[in-house]
C-alpha positions in Angstrom: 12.2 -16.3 -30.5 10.1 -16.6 -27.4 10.6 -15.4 -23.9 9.5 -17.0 -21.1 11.0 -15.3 -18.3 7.7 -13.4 -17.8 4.9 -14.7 -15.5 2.0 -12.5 -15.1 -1.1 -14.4 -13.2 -4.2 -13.3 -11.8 -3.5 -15.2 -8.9 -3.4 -13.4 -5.5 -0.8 -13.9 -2.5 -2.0 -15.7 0.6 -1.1 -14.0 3.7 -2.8 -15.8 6.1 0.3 -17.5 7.5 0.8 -14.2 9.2 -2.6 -13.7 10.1 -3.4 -11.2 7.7 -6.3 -10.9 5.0 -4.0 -9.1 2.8 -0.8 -6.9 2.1 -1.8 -3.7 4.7 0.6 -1.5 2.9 0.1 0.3 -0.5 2.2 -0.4 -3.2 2.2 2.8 -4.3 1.7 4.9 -1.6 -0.4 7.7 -2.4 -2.9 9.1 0.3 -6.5 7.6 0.2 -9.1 10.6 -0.4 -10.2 9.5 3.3 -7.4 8.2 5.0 -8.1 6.1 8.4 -4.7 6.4 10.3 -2.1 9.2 11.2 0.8 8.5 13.6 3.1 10.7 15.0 3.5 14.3 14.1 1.9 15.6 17.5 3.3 18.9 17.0 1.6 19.3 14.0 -1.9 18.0 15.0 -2.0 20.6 17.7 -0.9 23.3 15.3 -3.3 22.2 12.9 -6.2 21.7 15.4 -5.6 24.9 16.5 -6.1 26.7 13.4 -9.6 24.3 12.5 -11.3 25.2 16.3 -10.6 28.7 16.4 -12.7 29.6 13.2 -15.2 26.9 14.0 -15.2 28.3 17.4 -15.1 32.1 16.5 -16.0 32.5 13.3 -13.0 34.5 12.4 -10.4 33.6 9.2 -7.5 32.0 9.9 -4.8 29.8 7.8 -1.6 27.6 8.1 0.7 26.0 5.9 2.1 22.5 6.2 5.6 22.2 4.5 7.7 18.8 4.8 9.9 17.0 2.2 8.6 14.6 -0.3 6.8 11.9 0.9 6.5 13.0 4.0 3.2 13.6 4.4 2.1 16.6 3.9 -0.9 15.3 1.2 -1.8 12.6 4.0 -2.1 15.2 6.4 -4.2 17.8 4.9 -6.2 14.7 3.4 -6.7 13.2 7.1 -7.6 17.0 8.9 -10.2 16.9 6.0 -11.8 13.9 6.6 -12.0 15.1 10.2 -14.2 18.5 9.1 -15.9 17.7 6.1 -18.7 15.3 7.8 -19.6 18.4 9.8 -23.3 19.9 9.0 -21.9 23.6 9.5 -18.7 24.1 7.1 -18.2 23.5 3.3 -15.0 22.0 2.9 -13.0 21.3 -0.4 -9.8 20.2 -1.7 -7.0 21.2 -4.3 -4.8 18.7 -5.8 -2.4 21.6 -6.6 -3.0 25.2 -7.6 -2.4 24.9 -11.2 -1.5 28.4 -13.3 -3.4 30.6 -10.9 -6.2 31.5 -8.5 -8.8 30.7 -11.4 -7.9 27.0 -11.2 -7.4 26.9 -7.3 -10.9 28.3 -7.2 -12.2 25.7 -10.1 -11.3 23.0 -8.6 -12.3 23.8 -5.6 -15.6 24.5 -6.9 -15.5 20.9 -8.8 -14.5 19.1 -5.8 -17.8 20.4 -3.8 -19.5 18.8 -7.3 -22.9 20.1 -9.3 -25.4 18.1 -6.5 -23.5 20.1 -3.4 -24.1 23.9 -5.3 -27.4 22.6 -6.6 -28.5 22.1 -3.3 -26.9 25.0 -1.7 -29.0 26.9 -4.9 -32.4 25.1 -3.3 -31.2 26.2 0.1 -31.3 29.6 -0.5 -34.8 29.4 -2.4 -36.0 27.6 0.9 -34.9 30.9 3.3 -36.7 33.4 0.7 -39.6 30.9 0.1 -40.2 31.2 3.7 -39.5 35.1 3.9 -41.7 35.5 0.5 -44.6 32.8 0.9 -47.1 30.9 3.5 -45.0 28.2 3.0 -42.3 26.8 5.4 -39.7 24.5 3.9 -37.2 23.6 6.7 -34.5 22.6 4.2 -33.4 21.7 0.2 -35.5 18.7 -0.8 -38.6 20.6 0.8 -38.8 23.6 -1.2 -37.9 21.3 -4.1 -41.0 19.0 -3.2 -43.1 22.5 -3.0 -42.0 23.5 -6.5 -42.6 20.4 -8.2 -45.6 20.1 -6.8 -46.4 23.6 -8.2 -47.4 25.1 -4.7 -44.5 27.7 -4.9 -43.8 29.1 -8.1 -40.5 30.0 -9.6 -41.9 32.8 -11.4 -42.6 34.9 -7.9 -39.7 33.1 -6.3 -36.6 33.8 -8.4 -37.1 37.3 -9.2 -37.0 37.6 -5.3 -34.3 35.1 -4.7 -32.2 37.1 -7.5 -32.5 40.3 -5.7 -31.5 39.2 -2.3 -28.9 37.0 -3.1 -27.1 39.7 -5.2 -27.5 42.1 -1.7 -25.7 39.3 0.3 -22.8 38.9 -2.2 -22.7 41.8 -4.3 -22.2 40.3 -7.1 -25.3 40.0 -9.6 -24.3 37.3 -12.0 -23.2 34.8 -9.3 -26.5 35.3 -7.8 -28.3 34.5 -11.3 -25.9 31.7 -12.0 -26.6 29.9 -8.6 -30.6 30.1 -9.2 -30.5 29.1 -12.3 -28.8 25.7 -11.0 -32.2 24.2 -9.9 -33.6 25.2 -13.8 -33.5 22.1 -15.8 -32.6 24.0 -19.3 -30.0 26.0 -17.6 -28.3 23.9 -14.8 -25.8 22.7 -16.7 -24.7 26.0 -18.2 -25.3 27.5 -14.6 -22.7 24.9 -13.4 -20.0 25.5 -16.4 -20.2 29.2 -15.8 -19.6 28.9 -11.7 -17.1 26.4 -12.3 -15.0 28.8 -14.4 -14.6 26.7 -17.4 -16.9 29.0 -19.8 -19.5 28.9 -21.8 -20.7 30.9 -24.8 -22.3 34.5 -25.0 -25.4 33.0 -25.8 -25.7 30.9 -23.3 -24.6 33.6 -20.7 -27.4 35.4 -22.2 -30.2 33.1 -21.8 -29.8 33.5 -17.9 -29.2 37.2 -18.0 -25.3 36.6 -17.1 -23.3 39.7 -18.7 -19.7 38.6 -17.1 -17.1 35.4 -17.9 -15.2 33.8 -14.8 -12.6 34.0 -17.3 -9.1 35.3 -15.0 -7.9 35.6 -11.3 -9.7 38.8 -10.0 -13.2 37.4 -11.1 -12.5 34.5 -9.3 -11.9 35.8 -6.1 -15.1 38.0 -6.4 -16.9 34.3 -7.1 -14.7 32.9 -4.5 -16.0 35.5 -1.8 -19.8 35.4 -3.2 -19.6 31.4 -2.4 -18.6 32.2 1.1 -21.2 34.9 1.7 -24.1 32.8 0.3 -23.2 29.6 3.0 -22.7 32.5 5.3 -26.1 33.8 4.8 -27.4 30.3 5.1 -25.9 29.6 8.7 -22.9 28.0 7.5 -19.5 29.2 10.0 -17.1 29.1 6.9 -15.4 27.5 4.6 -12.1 25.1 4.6 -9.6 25.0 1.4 -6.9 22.4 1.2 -4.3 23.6 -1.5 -1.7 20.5 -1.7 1.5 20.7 -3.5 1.6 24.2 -3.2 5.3 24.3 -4.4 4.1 24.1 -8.0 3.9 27.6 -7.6 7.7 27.7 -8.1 7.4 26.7 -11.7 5.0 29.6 -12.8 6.9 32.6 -14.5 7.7 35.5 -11.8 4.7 37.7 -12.7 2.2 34.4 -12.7 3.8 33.4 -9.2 3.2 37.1 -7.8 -0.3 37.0 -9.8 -0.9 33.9 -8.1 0.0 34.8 -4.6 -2.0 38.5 -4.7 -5.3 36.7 -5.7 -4.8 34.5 -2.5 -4.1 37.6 -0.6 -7.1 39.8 -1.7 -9.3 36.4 -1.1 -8.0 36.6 2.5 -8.1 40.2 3.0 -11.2 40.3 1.9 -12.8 37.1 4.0 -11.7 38.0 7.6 -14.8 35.7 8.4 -15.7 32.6 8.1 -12.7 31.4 5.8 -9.7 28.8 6.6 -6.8 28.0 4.2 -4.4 25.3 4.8 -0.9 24.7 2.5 0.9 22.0 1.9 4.0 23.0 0.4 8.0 22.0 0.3 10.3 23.7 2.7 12.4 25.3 0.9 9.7 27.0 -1.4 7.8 28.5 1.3 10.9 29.7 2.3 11.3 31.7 -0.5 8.1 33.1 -0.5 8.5 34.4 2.8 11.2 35.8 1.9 10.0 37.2 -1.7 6.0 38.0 -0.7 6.3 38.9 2.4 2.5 40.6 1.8 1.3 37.1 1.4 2.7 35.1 4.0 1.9 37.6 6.7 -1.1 36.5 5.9 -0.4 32.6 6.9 -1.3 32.5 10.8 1.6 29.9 11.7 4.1 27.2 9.3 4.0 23.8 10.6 6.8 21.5 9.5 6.5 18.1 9.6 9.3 15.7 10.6 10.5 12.4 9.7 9.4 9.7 12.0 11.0 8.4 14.8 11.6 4.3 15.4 8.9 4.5 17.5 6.7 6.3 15.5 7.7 3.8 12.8 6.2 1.1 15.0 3.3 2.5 15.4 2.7 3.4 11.6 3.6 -0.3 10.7 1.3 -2.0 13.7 -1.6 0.1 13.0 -1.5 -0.8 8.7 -1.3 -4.0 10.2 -4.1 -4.1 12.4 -6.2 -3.2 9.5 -5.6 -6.3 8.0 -5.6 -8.8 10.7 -7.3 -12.2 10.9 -6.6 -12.9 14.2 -4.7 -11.9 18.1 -1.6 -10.7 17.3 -0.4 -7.2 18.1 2.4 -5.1 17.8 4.7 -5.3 14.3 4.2 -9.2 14.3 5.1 -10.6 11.7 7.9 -8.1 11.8 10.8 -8.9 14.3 12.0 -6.1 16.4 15.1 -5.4 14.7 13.9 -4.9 11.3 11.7 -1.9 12.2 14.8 -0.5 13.4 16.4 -1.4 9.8 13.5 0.4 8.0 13.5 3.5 10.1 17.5 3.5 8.8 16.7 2.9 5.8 13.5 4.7 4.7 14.7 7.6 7.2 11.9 8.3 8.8 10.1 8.7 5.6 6.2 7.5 5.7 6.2 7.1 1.6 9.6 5.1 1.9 8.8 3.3 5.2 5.3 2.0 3.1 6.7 0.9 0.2 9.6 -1.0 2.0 6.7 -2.7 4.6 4.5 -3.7 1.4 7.5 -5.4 -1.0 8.9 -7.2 2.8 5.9 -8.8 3.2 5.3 -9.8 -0.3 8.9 -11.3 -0.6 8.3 -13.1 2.7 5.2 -14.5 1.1 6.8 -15.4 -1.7 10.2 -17.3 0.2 7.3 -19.1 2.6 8.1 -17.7 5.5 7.0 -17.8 9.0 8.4 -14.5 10.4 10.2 -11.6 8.9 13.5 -11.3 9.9 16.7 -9.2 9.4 18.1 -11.2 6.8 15.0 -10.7 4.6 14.6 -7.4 5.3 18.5 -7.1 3.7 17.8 -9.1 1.1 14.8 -6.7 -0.2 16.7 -3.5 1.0 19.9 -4.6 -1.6 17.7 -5.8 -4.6 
């Protein structure tokens, strides 16, 4: 017996009826790594811009935490305020998909998602600064005292002993400061990078680069945490930014994990009153109960932003400007859209960006699909009850 109800194809949809080079909207709609728009929220942006000038401007720690319901967009934001920073020359700036079974991971991934070539270089950044304090030699950055060294005019045999010493002064903490020079040692790198990454490696290993300690729980992981910080510091960095999204996983820990959890967070910050800037995303009604529950560690959040569903207008505005992207030729506004049915999808998605998306991409696929000129009211109905 056969079925031939199927029909799968390769073949793509033509939008350009409605001006358009393609469907705008994601079909699933999860936030790009670099998102391009944000609409609405104005409250929020000011909150959050807020919080990223004042340690850029002075230096000092401070965090927030972004709470909002599912889907609305709490990932897009702290993915969008990241894109804003992380181009800048003076900050290091990474992001957490969630923070896993405790501050180890947090600090992991964070540590993964500035990758091996960032830390490597940050490793031949600090060579540079001693090169010039140690030799006659004045490399002005990381590929410069990397050129020196491979060209054998500074040697790593006077310069790491040196570069060993110093760095374990600026962050008090002697097997980070091996672990970061041996990053630019070919034999080693690789361990170098397992080690500072928290994933572990054997004694032997550890051994071969004089490393007596394992980033193997919470508390060394803040002491790494803080080392990183003090070395970008000590390079002219002014801080660092951490995005933790879906913070609310926390919730599913055990109660001693959770509290575990939210201490390590609280000695990073008590003991980073420089140069250090956290940002949350988590679900309402879990930050509520750790503000109620840990009051030790949300003292330590500056301000709570909430985000709020969208209005009509801002609906507009969201659906125009994934238009826009897509556009072929004059038209403006929610054309193809009529009027009414943004009104319709702000009802029915309730101001929900995820919801609002998802309804946008299948509308303009099924109006595709039925040959239509416009989309209307009926269509929109049609889609809304299937």
């Amino acid at each position: 017996m056969t079925n031939d109800t199927f029909s799968i194809t390769d073949e793509q949809r033509d939008y350009s009826q409605f001006g358009l080079e393609e469907n705008p909207f994601p079909y699933s709609p999860v936030p790009d790594n670099d998102p391009a728009l944000y609409c609405g929220q104005e409250h929020a942006t000011r909150a959050i811009s807020d919080t990223v000038s004042t340690m850029l401007s002075t230096g000092k720690s401070k965090h927030l935490v972004v709470t909002a319901k599912y889907g609305n967009g709490k990932s897009h934001t702290l993915k969008y305020t990241r894109s804003l920073v992380r181009d800048r020359e003076d900050v290091v700036v990474g992001y957490v998909a969630q923070p896993g079974e405790g501050f180890r991971d947090i600090y992991h991934e964070f540590v993964y998602d500035l990758g091996f070539d960032r830390i490597q270089t940050l490793a031949y950044e600090y060579l540079a600064q001693v090169a010039c304090n140690t030799t006659d030699c004045n490399p002005t950055d990381a590929s410069a005292v990397e050129q020196l060294i491979d060209d054998g005019e500074v040697l790593l045999s006077e310069l790491v002993p040196e570069a060993v010493q110093q760095l374990n002064n600026v962050t008090k903490f002697a097997d980070f400061a091996r672990a970061i020079v041996h990053m630019v040692y070919e034999d080693t790198n690789l361990y170098a990078w397992q080690w500072l990454t928290a994933e572990g490696i054997r004694y032997e290993q550890r051994k071969e680069m004089e490393i007596h300690s394992a980033l193997d729980d919470d508390t060394t992981s803040v002491r790494a945490f803080t080392a990183l910080k003090n070395l970008l510091l000590d390079l002219g960095y002014t801080g660092v930014f951490v995005f933790v999204d879906e913070f609310e996983s926390i919730a599913r820990l055990n109660t001693k994990a959770e509290q575990a959890t939210l201490n390590s967070i609280r000695h990073l910050m008590d003991q980073n009153s420089h140069g250090l800037c956290m940002l949350f995303g988590c679900a309402p009604e879990v930050w509520q109960d750790v503000m109620s529950e840990y009051h030790a560690f949300s003292e330590r959040i500056g301000q709570e932003v909430a985000l709020r569903p969208l209005t009509d207008e801002h609906i507009k505005e969201l659906v125009s400007s994934y238009l826009d992207i897509e556009r072929t030729d004059s038209a403006r506004d929610v054309d193809p859209f009529e009027e009414e049915c943004i009104e319709l999808i702000h009802q029915r998605s309730q101001g929900n960006v995820r919801q609002t998306l998802l309804l946008c991409s299948r509308v303009l696929d099924a109006a595709v699909d039925d040959g239509r000129k416009t989309i209307t009211l009926d269509l929109v109905r049609n889609v809304i009850s299937e």
